[in-house]
N, CA, C, O and CB atoms as a CASP TS submission, in Angstrom:
PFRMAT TS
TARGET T0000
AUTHOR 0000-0000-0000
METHOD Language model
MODEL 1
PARENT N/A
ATOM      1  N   UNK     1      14.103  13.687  -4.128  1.00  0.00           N
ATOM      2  CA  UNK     1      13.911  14.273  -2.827  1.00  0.00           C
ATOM      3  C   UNK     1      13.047  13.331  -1.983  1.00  0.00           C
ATOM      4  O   UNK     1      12.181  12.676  -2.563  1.00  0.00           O
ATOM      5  CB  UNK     1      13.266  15.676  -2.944  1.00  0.00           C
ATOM      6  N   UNK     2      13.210  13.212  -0.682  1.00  0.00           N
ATOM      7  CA  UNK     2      12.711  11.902   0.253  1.00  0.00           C
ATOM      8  C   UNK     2      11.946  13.037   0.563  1.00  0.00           C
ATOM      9  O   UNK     2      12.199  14.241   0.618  1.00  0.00           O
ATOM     10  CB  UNK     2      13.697  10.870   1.530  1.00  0.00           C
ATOM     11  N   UNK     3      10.294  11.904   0.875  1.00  0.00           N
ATOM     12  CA  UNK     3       9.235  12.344   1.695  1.00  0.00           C
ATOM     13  C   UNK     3       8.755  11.751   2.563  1.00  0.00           C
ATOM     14  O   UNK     3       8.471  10.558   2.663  1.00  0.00           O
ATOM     15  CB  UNK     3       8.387  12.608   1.202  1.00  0.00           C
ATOM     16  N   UNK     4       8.603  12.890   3.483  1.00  0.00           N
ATOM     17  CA  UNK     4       7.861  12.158   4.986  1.00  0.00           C
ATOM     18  C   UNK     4       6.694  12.914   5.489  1.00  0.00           C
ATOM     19  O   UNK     4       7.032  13.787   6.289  1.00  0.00           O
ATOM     20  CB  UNK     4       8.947  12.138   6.392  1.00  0.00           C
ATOM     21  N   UNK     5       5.399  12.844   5.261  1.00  0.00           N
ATOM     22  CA  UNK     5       4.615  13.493   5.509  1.00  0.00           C
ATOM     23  C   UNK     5       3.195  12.976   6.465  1.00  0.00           C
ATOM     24  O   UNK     5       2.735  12.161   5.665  1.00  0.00           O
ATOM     25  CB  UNK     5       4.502  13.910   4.360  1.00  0.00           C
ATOM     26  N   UNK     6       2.392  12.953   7.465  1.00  0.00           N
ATOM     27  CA  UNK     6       1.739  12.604   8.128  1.00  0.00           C
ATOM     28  C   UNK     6       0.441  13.273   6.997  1.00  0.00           C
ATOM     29  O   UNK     6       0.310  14.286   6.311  1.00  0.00           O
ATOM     30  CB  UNK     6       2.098  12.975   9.634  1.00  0.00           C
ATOM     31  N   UNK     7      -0.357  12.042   7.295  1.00  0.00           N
ATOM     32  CA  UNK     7      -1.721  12.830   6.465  1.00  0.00           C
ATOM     33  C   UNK     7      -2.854  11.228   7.168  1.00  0.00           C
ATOM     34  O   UNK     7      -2.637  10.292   7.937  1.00  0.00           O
ATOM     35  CB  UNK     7      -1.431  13.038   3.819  1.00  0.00           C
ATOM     36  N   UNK     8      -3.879  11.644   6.449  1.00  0.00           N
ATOM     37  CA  UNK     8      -4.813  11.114   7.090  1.00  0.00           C
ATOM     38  C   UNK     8      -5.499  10.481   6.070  1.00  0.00           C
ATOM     39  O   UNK     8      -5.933  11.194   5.165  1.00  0.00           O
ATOM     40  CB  UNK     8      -5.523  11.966   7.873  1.00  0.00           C
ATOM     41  N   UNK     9      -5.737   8.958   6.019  1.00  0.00           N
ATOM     42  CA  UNK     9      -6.696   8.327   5.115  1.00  0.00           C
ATOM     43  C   UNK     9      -8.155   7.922   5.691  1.00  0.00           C
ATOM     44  O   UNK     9      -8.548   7.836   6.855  1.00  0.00           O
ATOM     45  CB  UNK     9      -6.026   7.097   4.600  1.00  0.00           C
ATOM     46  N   UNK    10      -8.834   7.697   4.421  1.00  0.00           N
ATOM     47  CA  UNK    10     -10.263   7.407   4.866  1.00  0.00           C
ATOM     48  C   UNK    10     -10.275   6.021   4.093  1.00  0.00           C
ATOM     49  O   UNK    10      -9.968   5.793   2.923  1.00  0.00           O
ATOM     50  CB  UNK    10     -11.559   8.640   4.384  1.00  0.00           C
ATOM     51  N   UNK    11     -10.852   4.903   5.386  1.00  0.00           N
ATOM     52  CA  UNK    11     -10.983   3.212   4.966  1.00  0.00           C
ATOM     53  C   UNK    11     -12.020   3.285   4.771  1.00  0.00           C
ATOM     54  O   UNK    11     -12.990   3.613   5.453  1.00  0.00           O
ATOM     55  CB  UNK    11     -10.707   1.972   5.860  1.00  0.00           C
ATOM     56  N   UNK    12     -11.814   2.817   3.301  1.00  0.00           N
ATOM     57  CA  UNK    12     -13.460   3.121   2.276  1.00  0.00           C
ATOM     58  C   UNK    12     -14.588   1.943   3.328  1.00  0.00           C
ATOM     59  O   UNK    12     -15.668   2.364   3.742  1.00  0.00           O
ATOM     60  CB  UNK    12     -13.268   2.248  -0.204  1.00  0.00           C
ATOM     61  N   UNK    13     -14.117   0.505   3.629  1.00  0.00           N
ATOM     62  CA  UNK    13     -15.085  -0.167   3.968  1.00  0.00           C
ATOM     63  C   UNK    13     -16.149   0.424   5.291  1.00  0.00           C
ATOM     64  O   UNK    13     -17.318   0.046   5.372  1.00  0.00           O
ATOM     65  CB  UNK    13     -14.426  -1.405   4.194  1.00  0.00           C
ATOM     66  N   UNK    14     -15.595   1.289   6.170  1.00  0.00           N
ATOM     67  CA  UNK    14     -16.440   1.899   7.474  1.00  0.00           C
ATOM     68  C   UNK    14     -16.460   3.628   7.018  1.00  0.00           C
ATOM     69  O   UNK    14     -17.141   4.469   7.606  1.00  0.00           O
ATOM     70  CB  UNK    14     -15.433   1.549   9.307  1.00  0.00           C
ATOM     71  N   UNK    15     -15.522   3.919   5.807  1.00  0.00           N
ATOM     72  CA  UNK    15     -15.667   5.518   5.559  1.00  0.00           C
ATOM     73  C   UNK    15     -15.055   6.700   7.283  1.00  0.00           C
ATOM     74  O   UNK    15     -15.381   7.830   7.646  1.00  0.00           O
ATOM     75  CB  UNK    15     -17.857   5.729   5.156  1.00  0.00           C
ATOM     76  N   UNK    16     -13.917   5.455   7.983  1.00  0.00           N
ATOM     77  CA  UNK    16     -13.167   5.867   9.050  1.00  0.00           C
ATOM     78  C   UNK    16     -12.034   6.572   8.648  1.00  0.00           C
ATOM     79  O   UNK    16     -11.488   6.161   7.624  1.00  0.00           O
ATOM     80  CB  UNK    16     -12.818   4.839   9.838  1.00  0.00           C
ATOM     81  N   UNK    17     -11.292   8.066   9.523  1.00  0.00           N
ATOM     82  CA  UNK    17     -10.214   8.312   8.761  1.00  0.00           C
ATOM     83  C   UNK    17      -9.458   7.282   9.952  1.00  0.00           C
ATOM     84  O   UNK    17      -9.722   6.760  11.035  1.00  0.00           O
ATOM     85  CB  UNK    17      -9.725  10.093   8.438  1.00  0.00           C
ATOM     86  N   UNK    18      -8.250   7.388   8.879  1.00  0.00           N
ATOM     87  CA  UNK    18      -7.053   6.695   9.819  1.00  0.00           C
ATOM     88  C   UNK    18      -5.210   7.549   9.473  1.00  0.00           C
ATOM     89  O   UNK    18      -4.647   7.676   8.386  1.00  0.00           O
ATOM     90  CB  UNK    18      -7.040   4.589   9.200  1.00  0.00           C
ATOM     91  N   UNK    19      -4.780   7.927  10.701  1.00  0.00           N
ATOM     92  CA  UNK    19      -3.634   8.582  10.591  1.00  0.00           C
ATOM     93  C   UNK    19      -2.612   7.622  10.143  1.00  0.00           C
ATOM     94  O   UNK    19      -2.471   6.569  10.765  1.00  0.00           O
ATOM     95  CB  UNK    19      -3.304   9.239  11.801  1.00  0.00           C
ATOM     96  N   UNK    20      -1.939   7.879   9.188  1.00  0.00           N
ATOM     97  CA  UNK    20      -0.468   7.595   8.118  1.00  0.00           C
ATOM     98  C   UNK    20       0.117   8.058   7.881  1.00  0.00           C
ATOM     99  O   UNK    20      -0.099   9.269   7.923  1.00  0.00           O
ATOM    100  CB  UNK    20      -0.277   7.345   7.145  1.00  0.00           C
ATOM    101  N   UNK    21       1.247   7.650   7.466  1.00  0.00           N
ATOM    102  CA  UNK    21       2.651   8.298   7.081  1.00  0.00           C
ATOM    103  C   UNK    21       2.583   8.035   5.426  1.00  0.00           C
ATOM    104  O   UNK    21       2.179   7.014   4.870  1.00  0.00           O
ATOM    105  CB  UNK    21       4.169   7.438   7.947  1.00  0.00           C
ATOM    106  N   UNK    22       3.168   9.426   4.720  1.00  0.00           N
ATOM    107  CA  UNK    22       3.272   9.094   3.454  1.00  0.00           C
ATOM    108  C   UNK    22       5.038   9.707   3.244  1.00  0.00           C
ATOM    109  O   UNK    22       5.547  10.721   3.722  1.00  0.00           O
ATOM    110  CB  UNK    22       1.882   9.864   2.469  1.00  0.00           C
ATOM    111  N   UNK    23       5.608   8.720   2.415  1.00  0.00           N
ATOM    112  CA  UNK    23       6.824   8.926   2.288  1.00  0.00           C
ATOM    113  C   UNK    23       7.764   8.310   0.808  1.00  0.00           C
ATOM    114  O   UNK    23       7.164   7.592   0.009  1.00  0.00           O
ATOM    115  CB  UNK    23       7.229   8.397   3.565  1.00  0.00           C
ATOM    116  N   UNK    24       8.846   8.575   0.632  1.00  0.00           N
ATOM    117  CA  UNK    24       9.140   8.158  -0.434  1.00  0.00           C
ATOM    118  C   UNK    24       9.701   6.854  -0.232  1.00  0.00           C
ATOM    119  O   UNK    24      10.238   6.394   0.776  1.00  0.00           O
ATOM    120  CB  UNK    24       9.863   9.008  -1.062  1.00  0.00           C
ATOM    121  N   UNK    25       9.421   6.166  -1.710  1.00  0.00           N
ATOM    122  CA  UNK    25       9.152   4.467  -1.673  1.00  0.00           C
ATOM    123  C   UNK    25      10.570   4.043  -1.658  1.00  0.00           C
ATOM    124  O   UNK    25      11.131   4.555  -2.627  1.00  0.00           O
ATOM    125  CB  UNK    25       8.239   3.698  -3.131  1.00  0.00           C
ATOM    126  N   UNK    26      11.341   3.352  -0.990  1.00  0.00           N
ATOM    127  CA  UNK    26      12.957   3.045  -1.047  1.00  0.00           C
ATOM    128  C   UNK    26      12.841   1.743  -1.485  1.00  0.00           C
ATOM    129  O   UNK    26      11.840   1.028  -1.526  1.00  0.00           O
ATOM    130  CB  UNK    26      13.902   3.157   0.404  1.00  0.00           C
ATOM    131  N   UNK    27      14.169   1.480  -1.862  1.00  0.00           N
ATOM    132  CA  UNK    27      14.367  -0.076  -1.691  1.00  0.00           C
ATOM    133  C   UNK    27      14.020  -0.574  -0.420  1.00  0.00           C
ATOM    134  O   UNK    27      12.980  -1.164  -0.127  1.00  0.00           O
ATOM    135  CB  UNK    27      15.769  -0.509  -1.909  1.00  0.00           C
ATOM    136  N   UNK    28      14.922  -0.305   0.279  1.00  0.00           N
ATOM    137  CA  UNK    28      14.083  -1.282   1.923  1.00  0.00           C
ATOM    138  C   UNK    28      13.075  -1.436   1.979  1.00  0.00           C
ATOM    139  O   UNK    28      12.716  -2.356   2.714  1.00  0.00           O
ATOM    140  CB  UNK    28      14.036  -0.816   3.326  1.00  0.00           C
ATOM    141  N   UNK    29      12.018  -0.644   1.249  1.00  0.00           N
ATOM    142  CA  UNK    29      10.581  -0.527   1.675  1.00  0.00           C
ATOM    143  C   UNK    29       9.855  -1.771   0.572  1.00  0.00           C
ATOM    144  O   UNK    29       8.851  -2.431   0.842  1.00  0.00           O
ATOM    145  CB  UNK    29       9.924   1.317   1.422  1.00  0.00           C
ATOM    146  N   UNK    30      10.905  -1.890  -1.077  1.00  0.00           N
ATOM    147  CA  UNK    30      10.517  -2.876  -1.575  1.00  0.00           C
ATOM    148  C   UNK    30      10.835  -3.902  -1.025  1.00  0.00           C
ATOM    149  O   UNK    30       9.956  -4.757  -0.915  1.00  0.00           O
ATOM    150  CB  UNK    30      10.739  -2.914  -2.569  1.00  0.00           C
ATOM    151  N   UNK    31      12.316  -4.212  -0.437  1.00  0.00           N
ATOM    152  CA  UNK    31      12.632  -5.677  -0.489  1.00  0.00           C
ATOM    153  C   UNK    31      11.850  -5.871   0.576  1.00  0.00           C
ATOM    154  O   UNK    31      11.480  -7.035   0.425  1.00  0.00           O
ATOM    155  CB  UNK    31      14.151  -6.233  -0.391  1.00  0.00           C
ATOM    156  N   UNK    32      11.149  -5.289   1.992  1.00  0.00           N
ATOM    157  CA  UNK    32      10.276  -5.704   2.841  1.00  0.00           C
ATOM    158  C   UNK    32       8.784  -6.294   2.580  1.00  0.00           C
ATOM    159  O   UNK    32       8.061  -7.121   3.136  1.00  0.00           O
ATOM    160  CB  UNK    32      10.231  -4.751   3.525  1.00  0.00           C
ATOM    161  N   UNK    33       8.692  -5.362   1.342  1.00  0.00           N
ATOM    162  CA  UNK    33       7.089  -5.796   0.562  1.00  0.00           C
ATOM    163  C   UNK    33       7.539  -7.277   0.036  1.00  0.00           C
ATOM    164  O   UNK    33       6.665  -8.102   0.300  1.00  0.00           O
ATOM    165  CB  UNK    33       6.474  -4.547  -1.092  1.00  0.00           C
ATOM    166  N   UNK    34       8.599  -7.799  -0.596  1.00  0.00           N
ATOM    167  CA  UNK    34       8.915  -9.066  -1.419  1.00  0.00           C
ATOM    168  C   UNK    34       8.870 -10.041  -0.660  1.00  0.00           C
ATOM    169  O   UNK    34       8.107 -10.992  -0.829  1.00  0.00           O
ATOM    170  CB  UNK    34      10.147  -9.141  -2.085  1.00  0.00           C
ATOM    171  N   UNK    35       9.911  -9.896   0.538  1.00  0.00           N
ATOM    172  CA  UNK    35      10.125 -10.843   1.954  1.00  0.00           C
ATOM    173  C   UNK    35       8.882 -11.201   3.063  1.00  0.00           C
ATOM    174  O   UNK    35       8.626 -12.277   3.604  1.00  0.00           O
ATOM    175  CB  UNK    35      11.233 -10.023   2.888  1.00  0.00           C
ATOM    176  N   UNK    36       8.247  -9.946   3.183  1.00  0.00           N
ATOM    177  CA  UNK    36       7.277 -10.003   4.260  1.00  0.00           C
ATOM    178  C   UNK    36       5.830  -9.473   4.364  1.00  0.00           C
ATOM    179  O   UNK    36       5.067  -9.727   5.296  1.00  0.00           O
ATOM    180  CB  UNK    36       7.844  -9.472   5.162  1.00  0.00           C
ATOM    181  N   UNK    37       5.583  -8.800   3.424  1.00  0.00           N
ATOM    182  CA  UNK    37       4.260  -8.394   3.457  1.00  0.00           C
ATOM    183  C   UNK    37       3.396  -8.907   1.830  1.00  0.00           C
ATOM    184  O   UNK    37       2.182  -8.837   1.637  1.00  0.00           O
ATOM    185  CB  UNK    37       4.351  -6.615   3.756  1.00  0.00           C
ATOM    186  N   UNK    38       4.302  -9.339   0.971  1.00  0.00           N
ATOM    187  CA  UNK    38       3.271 -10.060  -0.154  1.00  0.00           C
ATOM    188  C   UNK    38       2.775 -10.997   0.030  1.00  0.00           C
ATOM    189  O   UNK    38       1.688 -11.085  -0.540  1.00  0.00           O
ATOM    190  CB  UNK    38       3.645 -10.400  -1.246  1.00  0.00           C
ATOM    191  N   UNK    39       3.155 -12.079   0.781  1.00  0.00           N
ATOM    192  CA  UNK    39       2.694 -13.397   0.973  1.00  0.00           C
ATOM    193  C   UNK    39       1.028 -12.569   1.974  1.00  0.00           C
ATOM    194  O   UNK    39      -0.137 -12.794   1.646  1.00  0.00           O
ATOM    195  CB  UNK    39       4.195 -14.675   2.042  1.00  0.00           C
ATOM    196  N   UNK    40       1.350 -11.909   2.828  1.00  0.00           N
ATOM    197  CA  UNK    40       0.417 -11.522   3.829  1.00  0.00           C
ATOM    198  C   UNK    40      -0.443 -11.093   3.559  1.00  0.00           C
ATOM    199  O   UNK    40      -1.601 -11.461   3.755  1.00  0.00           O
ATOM    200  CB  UNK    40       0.664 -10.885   4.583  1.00  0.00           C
ATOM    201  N   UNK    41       0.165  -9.772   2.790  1.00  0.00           N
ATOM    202  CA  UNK    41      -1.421  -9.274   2.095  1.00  0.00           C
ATOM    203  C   UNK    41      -2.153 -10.387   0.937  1.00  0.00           C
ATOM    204  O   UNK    41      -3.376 -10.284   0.852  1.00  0.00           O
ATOM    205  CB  UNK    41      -1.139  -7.617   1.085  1.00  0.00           C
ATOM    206  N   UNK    42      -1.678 -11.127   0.311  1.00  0.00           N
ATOM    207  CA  UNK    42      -2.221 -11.590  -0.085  1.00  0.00           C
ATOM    208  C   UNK    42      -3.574 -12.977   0.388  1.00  0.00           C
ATOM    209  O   UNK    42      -4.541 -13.557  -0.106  1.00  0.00           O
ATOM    210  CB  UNK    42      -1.350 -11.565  -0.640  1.00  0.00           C
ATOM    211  N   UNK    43      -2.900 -12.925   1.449  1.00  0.00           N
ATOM    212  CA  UNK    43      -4.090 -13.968   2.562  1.00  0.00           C
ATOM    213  C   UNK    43      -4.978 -13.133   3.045  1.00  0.00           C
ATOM    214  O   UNK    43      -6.035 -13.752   3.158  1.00  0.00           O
ATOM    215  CB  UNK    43      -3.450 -14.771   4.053  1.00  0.00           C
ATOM    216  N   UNK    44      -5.121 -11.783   3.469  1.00  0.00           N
ATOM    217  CA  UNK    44      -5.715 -11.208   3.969  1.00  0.00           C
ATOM    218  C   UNK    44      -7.071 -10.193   3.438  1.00  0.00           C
ATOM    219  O   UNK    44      -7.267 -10.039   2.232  1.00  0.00           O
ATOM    220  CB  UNK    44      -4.845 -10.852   4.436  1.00  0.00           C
ATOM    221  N   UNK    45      -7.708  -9.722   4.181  1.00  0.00           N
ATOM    222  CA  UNK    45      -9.116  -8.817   3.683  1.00  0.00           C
ATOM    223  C   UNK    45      -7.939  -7.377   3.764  1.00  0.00           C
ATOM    224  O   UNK    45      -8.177  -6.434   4.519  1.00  0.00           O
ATOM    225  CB  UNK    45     -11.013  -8.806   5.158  1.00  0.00           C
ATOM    226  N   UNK    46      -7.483  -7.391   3.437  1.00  0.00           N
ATOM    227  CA  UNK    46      -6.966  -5.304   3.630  1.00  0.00           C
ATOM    228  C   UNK    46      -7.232  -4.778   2.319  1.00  0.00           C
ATOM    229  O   UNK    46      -6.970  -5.555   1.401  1.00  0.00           O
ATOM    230  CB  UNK    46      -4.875  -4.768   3.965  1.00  0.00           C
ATOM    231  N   UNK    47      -7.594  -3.885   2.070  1.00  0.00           N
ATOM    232  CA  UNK    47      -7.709  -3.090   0.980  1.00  0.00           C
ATOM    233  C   UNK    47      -6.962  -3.205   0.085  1.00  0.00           C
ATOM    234  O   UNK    47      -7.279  -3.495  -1.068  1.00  0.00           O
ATOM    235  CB  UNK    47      -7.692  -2.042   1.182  1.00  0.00           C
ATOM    236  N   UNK    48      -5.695  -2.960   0.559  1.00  0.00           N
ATOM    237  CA  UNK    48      -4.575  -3.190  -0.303  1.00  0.00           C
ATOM    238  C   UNK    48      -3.950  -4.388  -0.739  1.00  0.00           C
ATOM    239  O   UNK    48      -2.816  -4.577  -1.179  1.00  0.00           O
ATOM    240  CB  UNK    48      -3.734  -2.644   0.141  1.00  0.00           C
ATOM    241  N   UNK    49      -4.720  -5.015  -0.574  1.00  0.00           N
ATOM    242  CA  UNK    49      -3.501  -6.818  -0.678  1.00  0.00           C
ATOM    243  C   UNK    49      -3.359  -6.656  -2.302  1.00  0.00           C
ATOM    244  O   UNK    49      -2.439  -7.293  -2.815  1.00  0.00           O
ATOM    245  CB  UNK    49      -4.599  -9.074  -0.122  1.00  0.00           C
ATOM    246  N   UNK    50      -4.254  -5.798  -3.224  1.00  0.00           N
ATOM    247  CA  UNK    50      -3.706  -6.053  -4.679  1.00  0.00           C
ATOM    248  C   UNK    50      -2.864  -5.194  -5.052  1.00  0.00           C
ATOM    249  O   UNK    50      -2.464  -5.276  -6.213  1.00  0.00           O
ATOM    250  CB  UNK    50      -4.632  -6.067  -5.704  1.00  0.00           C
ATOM    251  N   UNK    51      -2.407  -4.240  -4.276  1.00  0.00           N
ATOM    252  CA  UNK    51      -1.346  -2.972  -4.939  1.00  0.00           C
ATOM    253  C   UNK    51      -0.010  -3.464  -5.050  1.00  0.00           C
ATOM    254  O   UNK    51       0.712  -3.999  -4.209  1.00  0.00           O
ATOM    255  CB  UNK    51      -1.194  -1.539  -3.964  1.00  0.00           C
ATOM    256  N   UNK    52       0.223  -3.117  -6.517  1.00  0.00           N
ATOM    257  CA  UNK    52       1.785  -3.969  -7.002  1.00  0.00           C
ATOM    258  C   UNK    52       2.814  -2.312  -6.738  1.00  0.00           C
ATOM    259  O   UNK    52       2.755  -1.269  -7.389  1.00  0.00           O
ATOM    260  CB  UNK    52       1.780  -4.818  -9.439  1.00  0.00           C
ATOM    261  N   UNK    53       3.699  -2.674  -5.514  1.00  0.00           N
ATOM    262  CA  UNK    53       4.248  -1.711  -5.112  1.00  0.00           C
ATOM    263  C   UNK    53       5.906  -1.576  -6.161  1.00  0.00           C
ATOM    264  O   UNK    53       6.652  -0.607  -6.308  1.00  0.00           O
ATOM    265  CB  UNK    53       4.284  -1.961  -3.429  1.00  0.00           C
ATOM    266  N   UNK    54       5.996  -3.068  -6.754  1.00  0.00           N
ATOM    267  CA  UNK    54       7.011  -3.046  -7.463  1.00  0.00           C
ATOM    268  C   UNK    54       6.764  -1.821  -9.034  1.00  0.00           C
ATOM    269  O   UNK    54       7.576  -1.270  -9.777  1.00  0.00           O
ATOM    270  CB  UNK    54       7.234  -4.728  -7.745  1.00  0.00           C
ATOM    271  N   UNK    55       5.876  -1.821  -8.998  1.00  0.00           N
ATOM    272  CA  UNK    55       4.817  -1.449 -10.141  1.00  0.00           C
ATOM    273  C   UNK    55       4.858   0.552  -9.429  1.00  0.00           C
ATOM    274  O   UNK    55       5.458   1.555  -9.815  1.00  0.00           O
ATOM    275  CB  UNK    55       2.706  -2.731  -9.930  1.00  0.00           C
ATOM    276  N   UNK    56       4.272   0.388  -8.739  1.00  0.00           N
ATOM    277  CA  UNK    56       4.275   1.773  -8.196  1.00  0.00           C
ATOM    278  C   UNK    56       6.369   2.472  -7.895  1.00  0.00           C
ATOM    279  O   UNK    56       6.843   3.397  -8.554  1.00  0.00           O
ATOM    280  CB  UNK    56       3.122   1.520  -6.360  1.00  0.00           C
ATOM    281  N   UNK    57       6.771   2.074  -7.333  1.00  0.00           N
ATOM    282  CA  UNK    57       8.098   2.421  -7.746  1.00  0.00           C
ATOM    283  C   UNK    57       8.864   2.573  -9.280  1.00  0.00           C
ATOM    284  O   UNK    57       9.742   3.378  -9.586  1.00  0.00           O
ATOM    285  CB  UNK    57       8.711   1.536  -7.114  1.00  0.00           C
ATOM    286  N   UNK    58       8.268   1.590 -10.075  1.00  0.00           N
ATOM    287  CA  UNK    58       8.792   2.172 -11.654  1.00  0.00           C
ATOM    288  C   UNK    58       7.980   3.329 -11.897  1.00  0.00           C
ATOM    289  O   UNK    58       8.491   4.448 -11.931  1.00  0.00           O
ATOM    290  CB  UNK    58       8.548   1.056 -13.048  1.00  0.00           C
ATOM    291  N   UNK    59       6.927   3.168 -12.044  1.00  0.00           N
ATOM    292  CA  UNK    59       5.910   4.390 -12.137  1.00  0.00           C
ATOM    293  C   UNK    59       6.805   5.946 -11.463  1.00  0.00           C
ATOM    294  O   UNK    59       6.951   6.936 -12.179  1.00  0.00           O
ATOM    295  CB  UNK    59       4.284   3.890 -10.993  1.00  0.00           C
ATOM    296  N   UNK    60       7.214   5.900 -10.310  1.00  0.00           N
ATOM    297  CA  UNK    60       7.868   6.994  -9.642  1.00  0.00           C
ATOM    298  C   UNK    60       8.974   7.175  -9.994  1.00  0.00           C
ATOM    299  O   UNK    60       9.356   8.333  -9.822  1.00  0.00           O
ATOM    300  CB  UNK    60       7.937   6.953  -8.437  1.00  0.00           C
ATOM    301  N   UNK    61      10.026   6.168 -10.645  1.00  0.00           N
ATOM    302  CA  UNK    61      11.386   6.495 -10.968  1.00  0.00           C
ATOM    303  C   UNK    61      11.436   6.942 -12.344  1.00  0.00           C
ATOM    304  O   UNK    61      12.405   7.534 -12.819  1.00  0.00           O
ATOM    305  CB  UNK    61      12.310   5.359 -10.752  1.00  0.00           C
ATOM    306  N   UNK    62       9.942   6.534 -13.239  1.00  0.00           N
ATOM    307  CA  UNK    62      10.003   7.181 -14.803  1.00  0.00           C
ATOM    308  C   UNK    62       9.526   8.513 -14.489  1.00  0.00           C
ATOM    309  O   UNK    62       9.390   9.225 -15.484  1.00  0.00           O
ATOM    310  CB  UNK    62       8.962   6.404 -16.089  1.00  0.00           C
ATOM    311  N   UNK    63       9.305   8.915 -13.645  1.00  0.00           N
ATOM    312  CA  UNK    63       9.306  10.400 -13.448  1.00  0.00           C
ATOM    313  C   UNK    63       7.439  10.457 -13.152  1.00  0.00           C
ATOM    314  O   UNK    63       6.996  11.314 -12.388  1.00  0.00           O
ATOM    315  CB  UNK    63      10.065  11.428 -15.111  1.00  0.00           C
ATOM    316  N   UNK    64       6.639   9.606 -13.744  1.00  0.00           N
ATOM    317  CA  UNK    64       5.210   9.972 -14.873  1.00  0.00           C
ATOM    318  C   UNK    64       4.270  10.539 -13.186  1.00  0.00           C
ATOM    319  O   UNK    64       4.241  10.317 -11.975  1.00  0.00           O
ATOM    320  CB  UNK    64       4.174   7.850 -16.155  1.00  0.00           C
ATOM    321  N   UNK    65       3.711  11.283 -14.146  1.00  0.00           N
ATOM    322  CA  UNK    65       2.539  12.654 -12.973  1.00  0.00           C
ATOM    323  C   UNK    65       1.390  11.284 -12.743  1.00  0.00           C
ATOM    324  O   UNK    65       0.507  11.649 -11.966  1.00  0.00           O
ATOM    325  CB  UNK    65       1.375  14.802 -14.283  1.00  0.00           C
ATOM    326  N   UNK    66       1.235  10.189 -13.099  1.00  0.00           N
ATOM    327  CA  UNK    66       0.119   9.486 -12.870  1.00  0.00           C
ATOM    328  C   UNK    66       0.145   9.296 -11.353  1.00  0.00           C
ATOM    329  O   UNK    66       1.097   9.446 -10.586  1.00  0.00           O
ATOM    330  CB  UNK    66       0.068   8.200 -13.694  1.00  0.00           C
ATOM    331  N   UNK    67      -1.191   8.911 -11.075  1.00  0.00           N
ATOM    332  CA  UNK    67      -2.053   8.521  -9.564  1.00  0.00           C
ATOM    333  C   UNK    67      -1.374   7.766  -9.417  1.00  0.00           C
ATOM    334  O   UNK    67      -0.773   7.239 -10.353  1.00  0.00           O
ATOM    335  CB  UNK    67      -3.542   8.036  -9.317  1.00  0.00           C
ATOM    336  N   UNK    68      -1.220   7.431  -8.154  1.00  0.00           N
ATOM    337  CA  UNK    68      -1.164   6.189  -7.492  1.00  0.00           C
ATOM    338  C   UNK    68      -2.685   5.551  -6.826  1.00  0.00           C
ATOM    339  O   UNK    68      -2.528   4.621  -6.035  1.00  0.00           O
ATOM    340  CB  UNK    68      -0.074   6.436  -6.356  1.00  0.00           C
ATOM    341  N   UNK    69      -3.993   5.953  -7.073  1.00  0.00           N
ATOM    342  CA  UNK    69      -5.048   5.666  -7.050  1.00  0.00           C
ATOM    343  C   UNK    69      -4.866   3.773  -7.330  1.00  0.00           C
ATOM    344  O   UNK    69      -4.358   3.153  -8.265  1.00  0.00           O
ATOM    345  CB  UNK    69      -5.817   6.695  -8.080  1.00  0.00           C
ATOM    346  N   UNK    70      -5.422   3.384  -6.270  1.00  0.00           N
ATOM    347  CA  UNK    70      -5.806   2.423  -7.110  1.00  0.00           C
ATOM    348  C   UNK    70      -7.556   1.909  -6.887  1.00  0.00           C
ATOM    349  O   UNK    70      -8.077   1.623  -5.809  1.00  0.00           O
ATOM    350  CB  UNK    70      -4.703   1.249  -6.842  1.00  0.00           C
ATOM    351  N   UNK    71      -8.191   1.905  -8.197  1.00  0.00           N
ATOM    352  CA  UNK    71      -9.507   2.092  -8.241  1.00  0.00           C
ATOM    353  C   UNK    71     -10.156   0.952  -8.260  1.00  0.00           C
ATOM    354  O   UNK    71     -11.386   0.942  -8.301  1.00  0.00           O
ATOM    355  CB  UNK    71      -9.873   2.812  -9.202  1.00  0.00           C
TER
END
């Protein structure tokens, strides 16, 4: 089942919320992470430049109740 849900995060470095979209992870959404946003995040200060999204999609297609936390 596809998700599209508006919710609100808090950026740990200023403890600011910030409005987002949470939704279910597609292919398009990987092959865009492979093509265009790994090289990027990885140059960059964002929070996220270490989250392996290839990693988070197996995680979701084996079904498993685990977080997507990453700590």
């Amino acid at each position: 089942m596809a998700v599209r849900a508006e919710v609100q995060l808090i950026r740990v470095r200023d403890n600011t919320p910030v409005p987002a979209w949470l939704a279910t992870l597609t292919p398009d959404h990987l092959n865009d992470f492979r093509t265009l946003w790994r090289e990027r995040l990885r140059s960059s200060d964002d929070e996220d430049q270490y989250w392996d999204w290839e990693q988070k999609q197996r995680i979701y297609l084996s079904g498993s109740s685990l977080s997507f936390y990453e700590g």
